[in-house]
C-alpha positions in Angstrom: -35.1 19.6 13.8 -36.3 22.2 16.7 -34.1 23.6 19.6 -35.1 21.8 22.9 -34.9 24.1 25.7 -31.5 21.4 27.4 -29.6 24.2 28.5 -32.2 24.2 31.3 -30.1 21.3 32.8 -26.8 23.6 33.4 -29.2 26.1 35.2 -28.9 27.2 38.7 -32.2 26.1 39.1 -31.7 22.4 38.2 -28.9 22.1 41.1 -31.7 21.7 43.9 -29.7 20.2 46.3 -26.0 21.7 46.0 -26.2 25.5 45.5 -24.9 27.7 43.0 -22.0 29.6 42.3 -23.4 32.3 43.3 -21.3 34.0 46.4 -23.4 32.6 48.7 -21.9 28.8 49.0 -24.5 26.1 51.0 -27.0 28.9 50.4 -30.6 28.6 48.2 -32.2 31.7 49.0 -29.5 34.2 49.4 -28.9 33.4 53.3 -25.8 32.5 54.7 -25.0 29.7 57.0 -25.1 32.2 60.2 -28.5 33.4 59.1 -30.2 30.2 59.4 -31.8 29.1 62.8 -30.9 26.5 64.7 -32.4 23.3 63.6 -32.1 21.5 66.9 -33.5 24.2 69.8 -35.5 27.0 69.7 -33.5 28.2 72.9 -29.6 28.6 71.4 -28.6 29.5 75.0 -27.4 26.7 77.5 -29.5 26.0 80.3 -27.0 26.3 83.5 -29.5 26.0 86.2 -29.7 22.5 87.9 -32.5 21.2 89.2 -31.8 20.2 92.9 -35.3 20.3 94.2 -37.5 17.1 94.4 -40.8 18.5 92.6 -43.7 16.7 92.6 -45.9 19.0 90.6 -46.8 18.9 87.3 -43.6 18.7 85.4 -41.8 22.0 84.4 -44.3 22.6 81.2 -42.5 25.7 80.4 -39.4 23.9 79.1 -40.7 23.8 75.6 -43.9 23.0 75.1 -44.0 25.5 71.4 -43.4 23.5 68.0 -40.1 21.8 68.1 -37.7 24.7 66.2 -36.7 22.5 63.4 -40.8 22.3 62.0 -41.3 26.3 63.1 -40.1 27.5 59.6 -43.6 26.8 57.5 -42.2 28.9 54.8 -41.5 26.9 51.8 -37.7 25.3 52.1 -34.8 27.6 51.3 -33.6 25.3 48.1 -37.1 25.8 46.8 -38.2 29.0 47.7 -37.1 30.9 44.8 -39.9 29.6 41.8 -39.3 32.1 39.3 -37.1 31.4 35.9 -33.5 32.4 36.2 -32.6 34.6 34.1 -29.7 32.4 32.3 -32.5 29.8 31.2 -34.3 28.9 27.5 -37.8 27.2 27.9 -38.8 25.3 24.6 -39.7 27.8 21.9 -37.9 30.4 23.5 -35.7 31.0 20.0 -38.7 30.9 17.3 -36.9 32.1 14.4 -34.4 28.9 15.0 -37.2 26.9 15.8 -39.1 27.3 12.8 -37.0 28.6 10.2 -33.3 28.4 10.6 -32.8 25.0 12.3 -35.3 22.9 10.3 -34.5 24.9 6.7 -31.3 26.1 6.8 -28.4 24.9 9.2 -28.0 22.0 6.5 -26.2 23.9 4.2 -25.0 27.2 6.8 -23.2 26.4 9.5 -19.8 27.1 10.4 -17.6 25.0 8.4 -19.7 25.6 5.5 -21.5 28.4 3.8 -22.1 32.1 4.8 -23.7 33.1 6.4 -23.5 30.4 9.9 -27.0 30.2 10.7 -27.2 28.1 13.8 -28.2 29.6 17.2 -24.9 30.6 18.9 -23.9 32.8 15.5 -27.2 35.1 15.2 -26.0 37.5 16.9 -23.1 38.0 14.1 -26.0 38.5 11.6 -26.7 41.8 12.9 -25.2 44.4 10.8 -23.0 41.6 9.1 -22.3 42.8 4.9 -24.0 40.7 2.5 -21.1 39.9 0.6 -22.1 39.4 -2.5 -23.8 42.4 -2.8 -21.8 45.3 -1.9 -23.9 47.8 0.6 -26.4 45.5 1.5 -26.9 44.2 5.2 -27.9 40.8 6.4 -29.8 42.3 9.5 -30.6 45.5 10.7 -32.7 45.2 13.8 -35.9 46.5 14.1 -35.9 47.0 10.1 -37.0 44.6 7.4 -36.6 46.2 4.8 -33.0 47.1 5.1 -32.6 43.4 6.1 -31.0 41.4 3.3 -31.6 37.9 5.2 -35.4 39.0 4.9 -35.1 40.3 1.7 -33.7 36.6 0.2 -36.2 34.6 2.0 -38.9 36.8 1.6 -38.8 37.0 -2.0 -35.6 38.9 -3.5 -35.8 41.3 -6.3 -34.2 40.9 -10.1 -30.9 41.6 -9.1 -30.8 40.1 -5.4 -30.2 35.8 -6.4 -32.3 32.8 -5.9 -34.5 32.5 -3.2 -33.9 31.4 -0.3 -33.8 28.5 1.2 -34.3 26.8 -2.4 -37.2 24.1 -1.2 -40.2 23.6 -1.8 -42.3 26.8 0.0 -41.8 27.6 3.2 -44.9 27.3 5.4 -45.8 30.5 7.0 -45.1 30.6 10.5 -41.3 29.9 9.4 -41.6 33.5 7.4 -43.8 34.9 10.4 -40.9 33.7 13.0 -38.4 35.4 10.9 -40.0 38.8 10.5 -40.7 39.0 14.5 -37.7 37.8 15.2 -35.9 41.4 13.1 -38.7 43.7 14.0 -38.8 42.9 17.8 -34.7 43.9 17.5 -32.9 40.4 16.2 -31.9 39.2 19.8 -29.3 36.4 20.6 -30.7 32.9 21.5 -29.8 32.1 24.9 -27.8 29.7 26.1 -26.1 28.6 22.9 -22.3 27.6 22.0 -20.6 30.9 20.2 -18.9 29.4 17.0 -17.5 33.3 16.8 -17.6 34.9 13.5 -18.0 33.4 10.4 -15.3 34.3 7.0 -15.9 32.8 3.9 -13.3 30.6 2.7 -13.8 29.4 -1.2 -12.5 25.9 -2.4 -9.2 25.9 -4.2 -8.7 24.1 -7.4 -7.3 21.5 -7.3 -4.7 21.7 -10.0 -4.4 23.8 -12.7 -6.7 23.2 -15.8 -5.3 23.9 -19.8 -8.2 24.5 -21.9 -7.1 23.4 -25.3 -9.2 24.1 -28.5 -12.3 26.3 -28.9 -15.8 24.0 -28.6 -18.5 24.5 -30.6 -20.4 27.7 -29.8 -17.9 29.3 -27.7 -15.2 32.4 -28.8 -12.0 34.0 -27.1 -13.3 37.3 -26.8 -16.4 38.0 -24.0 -20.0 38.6 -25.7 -21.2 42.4 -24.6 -24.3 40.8 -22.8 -21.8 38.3 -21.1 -21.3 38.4 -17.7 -18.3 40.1 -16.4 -15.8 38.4 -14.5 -13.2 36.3 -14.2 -13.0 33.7 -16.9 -10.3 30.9 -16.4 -11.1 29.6 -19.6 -10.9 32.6 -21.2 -13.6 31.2 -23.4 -17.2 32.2 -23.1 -20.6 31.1 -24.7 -21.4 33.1 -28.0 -25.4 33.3 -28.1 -27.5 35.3 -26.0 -30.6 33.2 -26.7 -31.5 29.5 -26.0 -30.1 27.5 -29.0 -31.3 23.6 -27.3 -27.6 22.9 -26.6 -27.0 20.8 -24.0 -23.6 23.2 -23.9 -25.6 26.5 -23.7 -24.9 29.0 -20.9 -22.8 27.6 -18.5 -23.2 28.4 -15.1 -27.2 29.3 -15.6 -29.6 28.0 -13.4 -30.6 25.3 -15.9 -33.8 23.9 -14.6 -35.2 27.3 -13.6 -34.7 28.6 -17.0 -35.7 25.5 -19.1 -39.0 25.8 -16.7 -39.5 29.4 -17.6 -38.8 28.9 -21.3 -40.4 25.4 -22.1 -36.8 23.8 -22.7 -36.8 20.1 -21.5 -37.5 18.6 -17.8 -34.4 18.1 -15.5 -33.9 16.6 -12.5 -30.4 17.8 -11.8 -28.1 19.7 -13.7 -25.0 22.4 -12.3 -21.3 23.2 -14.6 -18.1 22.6 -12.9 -15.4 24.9 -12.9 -11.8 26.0 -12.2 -12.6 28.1 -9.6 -15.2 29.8 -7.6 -15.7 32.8 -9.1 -16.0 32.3 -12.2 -18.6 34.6 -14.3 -21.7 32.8 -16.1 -21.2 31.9 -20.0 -17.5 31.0 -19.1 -16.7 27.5 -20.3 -15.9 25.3 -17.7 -13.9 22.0 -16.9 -15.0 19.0 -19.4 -14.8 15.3 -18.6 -15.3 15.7 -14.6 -17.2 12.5 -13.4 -20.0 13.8 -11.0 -21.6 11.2 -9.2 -24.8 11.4 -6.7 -25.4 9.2 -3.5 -27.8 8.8 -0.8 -27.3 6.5 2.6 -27.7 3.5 0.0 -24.9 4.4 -2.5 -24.4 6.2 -5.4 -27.7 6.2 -7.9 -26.9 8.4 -11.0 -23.5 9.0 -12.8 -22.2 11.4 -16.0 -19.2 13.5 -17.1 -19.5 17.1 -17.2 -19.4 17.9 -21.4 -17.1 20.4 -23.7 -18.6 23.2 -21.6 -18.7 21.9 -18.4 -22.4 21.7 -17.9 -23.9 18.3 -15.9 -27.6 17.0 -16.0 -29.7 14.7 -15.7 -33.6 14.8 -17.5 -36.3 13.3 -15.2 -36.7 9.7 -15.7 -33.9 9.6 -13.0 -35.6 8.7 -9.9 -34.5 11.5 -7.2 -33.5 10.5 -3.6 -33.1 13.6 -0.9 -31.5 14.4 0.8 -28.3 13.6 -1.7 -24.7 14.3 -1.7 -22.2 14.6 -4.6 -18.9 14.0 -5.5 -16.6 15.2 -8.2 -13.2 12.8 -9.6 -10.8 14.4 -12.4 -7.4 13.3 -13.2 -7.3 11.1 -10.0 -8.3 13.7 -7.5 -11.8 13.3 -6.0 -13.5 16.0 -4.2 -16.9 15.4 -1.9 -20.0 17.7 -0.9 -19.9 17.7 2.7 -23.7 18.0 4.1 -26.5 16.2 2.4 -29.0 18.2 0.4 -32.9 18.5 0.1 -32.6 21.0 -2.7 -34.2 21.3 -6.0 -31.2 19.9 -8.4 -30.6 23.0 -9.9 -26.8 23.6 -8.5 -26.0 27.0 -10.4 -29.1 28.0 -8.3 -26.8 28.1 -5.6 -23.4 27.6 -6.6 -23.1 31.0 -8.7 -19.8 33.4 -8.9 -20.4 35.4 -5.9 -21.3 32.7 -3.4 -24.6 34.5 -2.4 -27.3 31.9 -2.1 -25.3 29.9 0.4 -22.2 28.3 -0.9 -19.0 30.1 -1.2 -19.1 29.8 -5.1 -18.7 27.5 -8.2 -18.6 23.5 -7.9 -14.8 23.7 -8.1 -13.5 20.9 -9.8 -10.8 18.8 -7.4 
């Protein structure tokens, strides 16, 4: 999807034959009626001398013999004398960093009544010196400086401790990066003509009932590991091993494709852990016996209930259809992924604790 360069229509210069609001009503070129000649005689005074004589020479010549008034004007005509741009317009293109990044990779998951940070064209100017949330003291854009400029930093290629990134696709081509790079050196300046959504606050889903976890699964203890992640824990139950131990249980809340990939652990096409809430830390157990269901524009085409640790997959012989949406059902209560994705499949990629690689957190169970 790429801006078009519409909001020429609701220009001045598209009103060619009314005017604009300008101050200087049934004007074009910044005359007023009283400056304009008169369009039916070049002599505005009235003749008052009769002509009593009978004259039989040549016909009075000198009555007006110059170019009739209304053709004496060759200048071009007022409501098109003015060729330059106004100022208020957008040609195509004139918002590359929307064109070629934001708008074709990203508005599917950030936009206003979804995840942080809103990334269509009226909200880029709330970017600009916005907090990172996730990460406490880092900025989504500072103009002028990339690499104080988290946005850049997560599409770029974040560091150990900065998330996934971003947007998790396949790799972006490079005048998508470029775009993005100009668009924060050159100072990270407002599209034009766009509809302000105002600020954006992230709002996390609310469970939808409160979950008793009864028993202790296999592999998990009361009492967090040291090497665990810290945080909250509605469980209060987390995973006991450190290393990989080819549980389909194992490390709930991982990004289970990326790290089977990395450590040779078997294919998947999809795979995520639901939870309680939205922040809850990884190697927490989750909600078991969720039924988590995928769909395209033909129906639903892959179905499984999250296990004892709340973990969801699917191994590769599942034929993947993008872009997808899911939905959750537990105890009669049924929640719905909102905007369909062309991600990867790996769903702790982006739904982890802090909400920081475009969601505002866990797949909450409804």
């Amino acid at each position: 999807m790429r801006v078009s360069g519409l909001a020429f229509f609701g220009s001045c210069a598209a009103v060619f034959a009314i005017g604009c609001d300008d101050g200087t009503a049934g004007s074009f070129d910044g005359r007023t009626n009283s400056d304009i000649p008169d369009l039916v005689g070049g002599d505005t005074a009235p003749d008052t001398v009769a002509d009593t004589e009978q004259d039989t020479t040549v016909p009075d010549t000198e009555e007006d013999t110059s170019t009739p008034v209304d053709t004496a004007d060759t200048s071009t005509p007022a409501d098109t004398a003015d060729t330059s741009t106004p100022t208020d317009t957008v040609s195509p293109g004139a918002c590359p960093v929307s064109d070629e990044l934001f708008m074709p990779y990203c508005v599917t998951c950030h936009d206003q009544d979804n995840n942080y940070p809103d990334l269509t064209p009226g909200a880029l100017k709330y970017l600009i010196n916005a907090p990172a949330f996730a990460y406490p003291g880092k900025t989504l854009v500072v103009a002028g400086d990339l690499a104080q400029s988290f946005l850049y930093t997560k599409v770029h290629g974040p560091g150990a401790t900065d998330g996934s990134i971003m947007p998790p696709v396949d790799e972006l081509p490079p005048e998508a990066v470029t775009a993005l790079e100009n668009w924060i050196r050159s100072g990270a300046a407002a599209c034009e003509n766009t509809v302000d959504p105002g600020p954006m606050t992230p709002v996390k889903p609310t469970p939808g009932a409160t979950i008793a976890f009864t028993g202790t699964p296999s592999g998990f203890q009361a009492s967090r590991p040291a090497w665990a992640d810290a945080g909250t824990c509605t469980s209060q139950q987390w995973w006991k091993y450190q290393g990989d131990t080819e549980s389909s249980s194992m490390h709930p809340g991982d990004t289970c494709i990326s790290c089977h990939a990395q450590n040779r652990g078997p294919a998947l096409r999809y795979a995520g852990t639901v939870y309680p809430s939205a922040d809850e830390a990884t190697d927490c157990r989750g909600v078991s016996g969720v039924k988590v269901e995928l769909f395209d524009d033909n129906g639903t085409f892959a179905t499984t209930t999250t296990n004892t640790a709340g973990n969801f997959y699917w191994k590769t012989n599942l034929v993947a259809f993008k872009p997808y949406r899911a939905r959750l059902t537990y105890q009669g209560r049924t929640r719905e992924m909102q905007i369909a994705q062309k991600t990867s499949g790996d769903c702790n990629t982006c739904h982890d604790a802090s909400g920081n690689n475009g969601t505002v957190g866990r797949i909450v169970a409804p």
